[in-house]
SEMARKE-149095 format. One line per field, with one value per residue (C-alpha): residue number from 1; x, y, z. Coordinates in steps of 0.02 Angstrom, whole numbers. Each point is the difference from the previous one (the first is absolute). Layout:
BEGIN
pos: c(NUM:...)
c1: c(X:...)
c2: c(Y:...)
c3: c(Z:...)
end
This chain:
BEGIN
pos: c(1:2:3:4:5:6:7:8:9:10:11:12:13:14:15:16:17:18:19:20:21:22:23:24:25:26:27:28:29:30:31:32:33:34:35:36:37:38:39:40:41:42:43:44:45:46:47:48:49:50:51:52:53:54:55:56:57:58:59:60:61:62:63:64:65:66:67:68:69:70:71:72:73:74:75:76:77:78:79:80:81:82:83:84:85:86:87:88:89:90:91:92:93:94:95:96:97:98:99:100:101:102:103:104:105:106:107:108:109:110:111:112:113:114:115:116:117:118:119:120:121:122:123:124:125:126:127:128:129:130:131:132:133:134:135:136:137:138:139:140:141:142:143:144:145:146:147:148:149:150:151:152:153:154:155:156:157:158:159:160:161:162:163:164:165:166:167:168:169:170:171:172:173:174:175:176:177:178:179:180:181:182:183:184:185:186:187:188:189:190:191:192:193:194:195:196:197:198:199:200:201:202:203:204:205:206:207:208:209:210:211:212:213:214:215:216:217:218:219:220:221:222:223:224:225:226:227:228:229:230:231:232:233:234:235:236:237:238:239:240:241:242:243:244:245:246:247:248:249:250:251:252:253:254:255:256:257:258:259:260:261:262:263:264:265:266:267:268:269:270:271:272:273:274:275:276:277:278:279:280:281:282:283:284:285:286:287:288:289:290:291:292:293:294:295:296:297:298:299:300:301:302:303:304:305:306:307:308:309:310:311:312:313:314:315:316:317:318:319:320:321:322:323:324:325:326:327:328:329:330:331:332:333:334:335:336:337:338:339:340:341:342:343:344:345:346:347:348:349:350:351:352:353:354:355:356:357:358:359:360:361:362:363:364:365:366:367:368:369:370:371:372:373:374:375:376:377:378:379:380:381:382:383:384:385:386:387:388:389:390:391:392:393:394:395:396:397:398:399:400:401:402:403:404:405:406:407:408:409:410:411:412:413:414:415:416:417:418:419:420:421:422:423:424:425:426:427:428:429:430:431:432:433:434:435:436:437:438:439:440:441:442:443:444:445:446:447:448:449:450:451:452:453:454:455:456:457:458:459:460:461:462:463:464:465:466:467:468:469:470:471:472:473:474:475:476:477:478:479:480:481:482:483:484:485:486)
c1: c(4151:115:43:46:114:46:73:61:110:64:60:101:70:62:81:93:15:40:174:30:-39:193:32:33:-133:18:-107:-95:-120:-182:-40:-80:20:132:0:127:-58:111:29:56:146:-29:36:154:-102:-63:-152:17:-155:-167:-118:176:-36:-64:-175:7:-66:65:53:155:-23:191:57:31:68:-156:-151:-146:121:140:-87:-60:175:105:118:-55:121:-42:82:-15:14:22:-185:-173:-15:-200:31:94:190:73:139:178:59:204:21:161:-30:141:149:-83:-122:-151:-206:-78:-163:-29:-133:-33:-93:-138:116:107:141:48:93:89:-5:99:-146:112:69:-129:129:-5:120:-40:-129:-56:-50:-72:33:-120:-27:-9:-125:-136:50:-136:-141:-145:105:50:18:-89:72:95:175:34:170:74:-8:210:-17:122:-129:-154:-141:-71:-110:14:-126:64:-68:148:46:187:94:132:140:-24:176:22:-178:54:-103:26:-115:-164:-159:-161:-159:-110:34:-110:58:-85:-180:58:69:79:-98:-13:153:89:21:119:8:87:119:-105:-67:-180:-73:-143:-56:-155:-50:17:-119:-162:21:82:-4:63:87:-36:24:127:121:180:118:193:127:103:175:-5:-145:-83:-181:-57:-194:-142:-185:-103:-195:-47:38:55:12:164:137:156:-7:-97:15:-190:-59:-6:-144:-185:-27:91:17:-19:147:68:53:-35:134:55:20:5:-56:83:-43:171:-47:-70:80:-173:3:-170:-50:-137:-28:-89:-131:-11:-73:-60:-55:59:140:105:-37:4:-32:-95:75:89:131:99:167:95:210:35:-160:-45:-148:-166:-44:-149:-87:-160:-77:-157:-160:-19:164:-59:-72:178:54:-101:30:156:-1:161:-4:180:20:83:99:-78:15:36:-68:45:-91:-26:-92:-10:-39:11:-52:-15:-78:-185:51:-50:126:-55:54:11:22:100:-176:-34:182:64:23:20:-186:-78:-73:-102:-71:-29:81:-44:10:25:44:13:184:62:-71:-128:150:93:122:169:103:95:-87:100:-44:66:1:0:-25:-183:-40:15:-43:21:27:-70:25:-65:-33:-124:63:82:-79:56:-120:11:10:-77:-131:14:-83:98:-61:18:131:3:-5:56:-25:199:68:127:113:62:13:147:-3:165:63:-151:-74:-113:68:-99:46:-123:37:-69:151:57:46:-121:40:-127:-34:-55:-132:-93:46:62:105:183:68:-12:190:11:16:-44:-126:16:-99:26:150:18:111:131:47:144:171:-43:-52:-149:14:-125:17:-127:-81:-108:47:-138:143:85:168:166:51:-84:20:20:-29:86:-46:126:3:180)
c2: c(4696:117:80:-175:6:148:-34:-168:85:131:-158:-86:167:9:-148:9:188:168:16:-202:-12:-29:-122:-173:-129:-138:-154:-88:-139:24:-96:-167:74:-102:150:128:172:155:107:177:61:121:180:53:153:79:-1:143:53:-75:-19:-11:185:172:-8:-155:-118:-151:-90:-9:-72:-38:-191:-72:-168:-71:-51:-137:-125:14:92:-165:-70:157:-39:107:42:69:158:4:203:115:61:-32:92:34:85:-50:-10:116:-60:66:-98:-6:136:28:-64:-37:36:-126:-19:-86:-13:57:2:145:-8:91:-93:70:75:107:-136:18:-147:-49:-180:-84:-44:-166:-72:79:94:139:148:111:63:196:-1:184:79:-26:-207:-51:113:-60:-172:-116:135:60:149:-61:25:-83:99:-69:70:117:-19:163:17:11:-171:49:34:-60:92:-83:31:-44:9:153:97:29:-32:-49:28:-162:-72:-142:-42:-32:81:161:118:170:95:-50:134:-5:23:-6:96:-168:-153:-106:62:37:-145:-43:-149:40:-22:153:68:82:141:116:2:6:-136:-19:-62:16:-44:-67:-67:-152:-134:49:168:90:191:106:-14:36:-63:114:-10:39:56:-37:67:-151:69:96:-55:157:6:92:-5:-77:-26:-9:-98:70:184:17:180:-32:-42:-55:-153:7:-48:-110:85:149:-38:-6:-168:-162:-160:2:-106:-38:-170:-108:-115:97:141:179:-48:99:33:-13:131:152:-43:20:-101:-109:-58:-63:30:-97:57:171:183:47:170:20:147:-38:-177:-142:-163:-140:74:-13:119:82:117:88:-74:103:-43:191:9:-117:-26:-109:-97:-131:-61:-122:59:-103:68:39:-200:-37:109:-94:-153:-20:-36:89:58:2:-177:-13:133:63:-116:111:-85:139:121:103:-154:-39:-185:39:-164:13:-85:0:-154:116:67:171:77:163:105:165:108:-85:42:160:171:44:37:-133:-148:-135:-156:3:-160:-91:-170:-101:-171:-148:-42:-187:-71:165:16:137:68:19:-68:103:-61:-11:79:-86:107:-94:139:84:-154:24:-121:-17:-126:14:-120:4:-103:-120:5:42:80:92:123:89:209:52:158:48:-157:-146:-168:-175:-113:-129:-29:-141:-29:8:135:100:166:103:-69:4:-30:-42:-91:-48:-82:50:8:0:-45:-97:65:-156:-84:-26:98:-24:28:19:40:209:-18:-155:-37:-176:-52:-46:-39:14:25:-36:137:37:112:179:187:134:-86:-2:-85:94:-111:52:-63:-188:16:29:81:-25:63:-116:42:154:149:-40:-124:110:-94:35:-141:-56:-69:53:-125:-29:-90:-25:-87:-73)
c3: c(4171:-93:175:55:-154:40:165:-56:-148:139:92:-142:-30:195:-42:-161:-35:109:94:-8:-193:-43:155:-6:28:126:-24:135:3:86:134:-57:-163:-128:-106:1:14:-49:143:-43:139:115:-49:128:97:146:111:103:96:62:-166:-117:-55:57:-50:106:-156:60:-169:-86:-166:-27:-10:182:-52:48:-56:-13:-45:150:134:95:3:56:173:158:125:171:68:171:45:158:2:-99:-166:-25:-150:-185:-28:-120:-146:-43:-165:11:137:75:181:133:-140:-102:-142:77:-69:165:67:154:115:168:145:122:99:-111:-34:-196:-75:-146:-51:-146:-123:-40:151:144:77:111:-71:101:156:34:182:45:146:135:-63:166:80:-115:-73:62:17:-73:-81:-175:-199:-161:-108:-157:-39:-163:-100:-59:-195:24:72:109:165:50:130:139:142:187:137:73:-156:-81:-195:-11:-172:10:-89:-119:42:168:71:82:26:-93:86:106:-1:126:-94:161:153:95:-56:130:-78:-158:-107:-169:-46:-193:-157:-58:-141:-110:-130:-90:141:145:121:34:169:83:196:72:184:96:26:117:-92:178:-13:-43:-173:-183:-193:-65:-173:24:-136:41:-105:-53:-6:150:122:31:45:-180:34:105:-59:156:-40:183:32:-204:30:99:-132:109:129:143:163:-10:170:-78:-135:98:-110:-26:-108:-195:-26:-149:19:-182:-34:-139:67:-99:-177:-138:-197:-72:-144:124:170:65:184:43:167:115:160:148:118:50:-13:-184:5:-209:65:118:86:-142:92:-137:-119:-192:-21:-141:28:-99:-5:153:96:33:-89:-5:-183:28:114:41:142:10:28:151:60:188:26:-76:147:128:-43:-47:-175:-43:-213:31:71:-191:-118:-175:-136:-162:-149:-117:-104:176:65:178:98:183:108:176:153:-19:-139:-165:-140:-65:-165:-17:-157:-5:9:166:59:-65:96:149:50:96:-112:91:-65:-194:-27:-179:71:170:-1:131:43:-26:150:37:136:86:-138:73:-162:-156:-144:-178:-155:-166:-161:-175:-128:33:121:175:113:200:131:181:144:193:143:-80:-205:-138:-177:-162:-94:-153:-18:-155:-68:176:100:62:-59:114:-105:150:189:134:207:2:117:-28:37:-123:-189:-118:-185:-73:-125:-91:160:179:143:180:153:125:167:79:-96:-181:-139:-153:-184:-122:-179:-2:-128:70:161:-33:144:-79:172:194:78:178:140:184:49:-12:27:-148:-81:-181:-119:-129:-168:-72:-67:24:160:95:178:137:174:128:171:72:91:113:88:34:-27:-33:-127:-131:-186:-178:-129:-174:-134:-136:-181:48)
end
C-alpha cells in the first residue's frame, strides 16, 4: 500500500510540479463527467530519442497537458507519409524549420526517408531522401531505427538501409555529413534507436530476418561534429577493434538488435547491450549475451550470459531479442525470447572474465511471450517500479531489496511502453492505443489506431505521436498519428 502511494504521489507531482509548475492550467471536463477537472498545461519541451532519454527509461514525468480527465476526448489527425515508420517519432519544441518557427515531430521510414512534420497542422516541412532510395525502396533491405536530435537542436541523426548514419539539418534536412558503419549492409542492418552522448552518436547493427550469414552485432561510436568512425566494439571477433568486413570473422550473428538500442548510465557513460544468437566462448565471441562498455566502447567492463546459453543458440531464443533495462543501483533486467526477464545484480555482471548464469531471479514475461519490447522504468524516490509489455500482455512490477514484486498484469498486447505525464502508455499492435493508470493498471482510455509492428508512441507538448503499420509490408507510405488537446 504505501508503494501504491508512493507511485500515486509521484503522479500528482508529474502533474502539478517539475518544469510546468509555473504554467497556466486549462480546464476540461471528463467525458460523461459534469465535473471540471484542473488540467495542468503541458511543459513546452523536447522528446528527442527512442525511450525520451539515454538510459532509455521511457518516462517523462513533466506535465503533457494531458491526463485522466482529457485524454479520451483529444482530436487525432492522420498524417499520411512517404514510407512506414516502425519505430517512435522524435520532438523539436519551437525549432526553427523552413525559416520559420514550427513544433516538429521527425521520423524516418523503413527505407531511410527522414521527415519533418508540423506537430500542429500535419505538414510535411521537409523530406531527406538518401542516395541510393530507389535501389532498395520496396525490398527486404530496410531501417527500424528511431532518429536522435542533437543536444544543439540544430541536427538530428538518422539511419538508412545502406548502413549509413547521416548528421542532418533541422532546418531544411541536409545532410552534413553521412558515415557507413557496416562494410555489408545487405546482411548487416540498423534495426535498433541510437543514441547520443557527450557528443558522440551511438549505433549498433544486427542481421536480417532468417539470420543470413555472414554478419555480426557490433557498437559504433560517431563523432557528432565531424562524422568520423571514432571506435567499433565487435561481440564476434572482439579482438578486432575497427569495422570489419563480416567474411572475415570464422563466426556470424550475435546481433544487437533491442529496440532501444545501446543503453547508457547517464552518470558513468558506461554502454549496455544484448546480443542475439551466436558463439559465446566468454573472450572473444559474445552471442546471448549482457554487455557493459566503457564511453568509448574499447573495453568490456562486464558481462552475463545464461547458463543454458548453447540451447539459446539452437533454438533461437535470442537474450538479445530486447536491450538491458537499468533499474539503478547497478541492477540489470534483460528480457529476451525464451519469454523470462532476468535480473541481474552488479556481482553477476562485473569484469571482464566470463560470468555465466548466477542470476538472483527469473521471471515469466507478460504473456510468458517472446520479449521483443523496451520496457520503462519509473523512479519515485527509493521506489522503482517497471512496466513490460509483449505479444500476449501488458504488466507493471515493483523493484525493491533487490527482487521485483508483481503490482499487476492484463492479456493486452503491446510494444514498447511510455510513462508520461502521470499516465501508461502502450500500444496494441493489433490496433489501439491504451492508457492506463501506472500503479494499478486501470484502463483510463483506449484511443483508436491501425495495426502496427514495433511502433511506439511519444507524449509530449500536447500531443501524442504514433506512427502505424509494419516493416514486414514492406511499403513505402504509411501514417503517423497525432493526438492533440486542441
Amino acid at each position: 500500500m504505501q508503494y501504491l502511494m508512493a507511485i500515486c504521489s509521484l503522479i500528482l507531482t508529474a502533474c502539478s510540479g517539475g518544469p510546468a509548475a509555473h504554467a497556466p492550467v486549462t480546464t476540461t471536463t471528463a467525458p460523461g463527467d459534469s465535473t471540471t477537472a484542473v488540467v495542468p498545461a503541458a511543459a513546452h519541451q523536447d522528446w528527442t530519442q527512442f525511450g525520451f532519454d539515454v538510459g532509455r527509461s521511457s518516462v517523462d514525468l513533466a506535465s503533457t497537458g494531458i491526463a485522466a480527465a482529457n485524454v479520451a476526448s483529444l482530436k487525432k489527425q492522420q498524417v499520411s507519409i512517404d514510407g512506414t515508420v516502425d519505430a517512435s517519432a522524435i520532438y523539436l519544441h519551437g525549432a526553427n524549420v523552413s525559416g520559420g518557427t514550427h513544433d516538429v515531430f521527425f521520423v524516418t521510414t523503413t527505407y531511410g526517408k527522414t521527415l519533418a512534420i508540423d506537430a500542429d497542422s500535419g505538414k510535411v516541412l521537409w523530406t531527406y531522401t538518401p542516395s541510393g532510395y530507389s535501389g532498395w525502396a520496396g525490398s527486404r533491405q530496410i531501417t527500424t531505427a528511431t532518429p536522435v536530435a542533437d543536444p544543439s537542436r540544430q541536427f538530428i541523426y538518422a539511419a538508412s538501409p545502406d548502413g549509413h548514419i547521416q548528421k542532418l539539418a533541422v532546418s531544411d534536412g541536409h545532410s552534413v555529413w553521412s558515415t557507413a558503419i557496416t562494410k555489408l549492409p545487405e546482411r548487416e542492418k540498423i534495426a535498433s534507436s541510437l543514441n547520443f552522448f557527450h557528443g558522440d552518436v551511438i549505433a549498433t547493427t544486427g542481421g536480417y530476418i532468417g539470420d543470413a550469414p555472414p554478419y555480426q552485432g557490433h557498437v559504433a561510436i560517431l563523432d557528432g561534429a565531424s562524422g568520423n568512425l571514432l571506435h567499433v566494439w565487435n561481440s564476434l571477433c572482439s579482438d578486432q577493434t575497427v569495422l570489419i568486413d563480416p567474411k572475415s570473422c570464422p563466426e556470424s550473428a550475435s546481433a544487437i538488435w533491442g529496440r532501444a538500442g545501446a543503453v547508457i548510465d547517464s552518470t558513468t557513460g558506461d554502454i549496455y547491450v544484448a546480443t542475439g544468437n551466436g558463439k559465446w566462448d566468454g573472450k572473444t565471441y559474445w552471442g546471448d549475451a549482457t554487455l557493459e562498455l566503457n564511453p568509448t566502447a574499447t573495453a568490456l567492463l562486464g558481462n552475463y550470459t545464461p547458463s543454458n546459453t548453447d540451447q539459446l543458440d539452437e533454438t533461437d531464443a535470442d537474450v538479445g531479442s530486447t536491450s538491458p533495462v537499468l533499474l539503478g543501483g547497478g541492477y540489470i533486467a534483460q528480457g529476451g525470447k525464451d519469454g523470462t526477464i532476468r535480473l541481474l545484480n552488479p556481482s553477476v555482471m562485473s569484469g571482464a572474465t566470463a560470468h555465466k548464469g548466477g542470476e538472483l531471479q527469473v521471471i515469466q514475461t507478460p504473456g510468458s511471450a517472446r520479449l521483443f519490447t523496451a520496457p520503462a522504468v519509473l523512479h519515485s524516490g527509493s521506489n522503482t517500479s517497471m512496466f513490460v509489455a509483449d505479444g500476449s500482455g501488458t504488466a507493471a512490477w515493483s523493484f525493491s531489496n533487490g527482487k521485483l514484486q508483481s503490482m499487476w498484469q492484463n492479456g493486452t498486447a503491446g510494444t514498447s511502453p511510455v510513462v508520461a505525464g502521470g499516465l501508461l502508455y502502450v500500444y496494441n499492435p493489433k490496433g489501439g492505443l491504451v492508457v492506463y493508470e501506472p500503479s494499478t493498471g486501470k484502463q483510463i482510455a483506449s484511443l483508436d489506431a491501425g495495426g502496427g509492428h514495433w511502433n511506439s508512441p511519444i507524449v509530449v507538448d500536447g500531443r501524442i505521436a504514433l506512427p502505424e503499420g509494419s516493416s514486414n509490408d514492406h511499403s513505402t507510405s504509411g501514417t503517423l498519428d497525432i493526438w492533440r488537446v486542441k
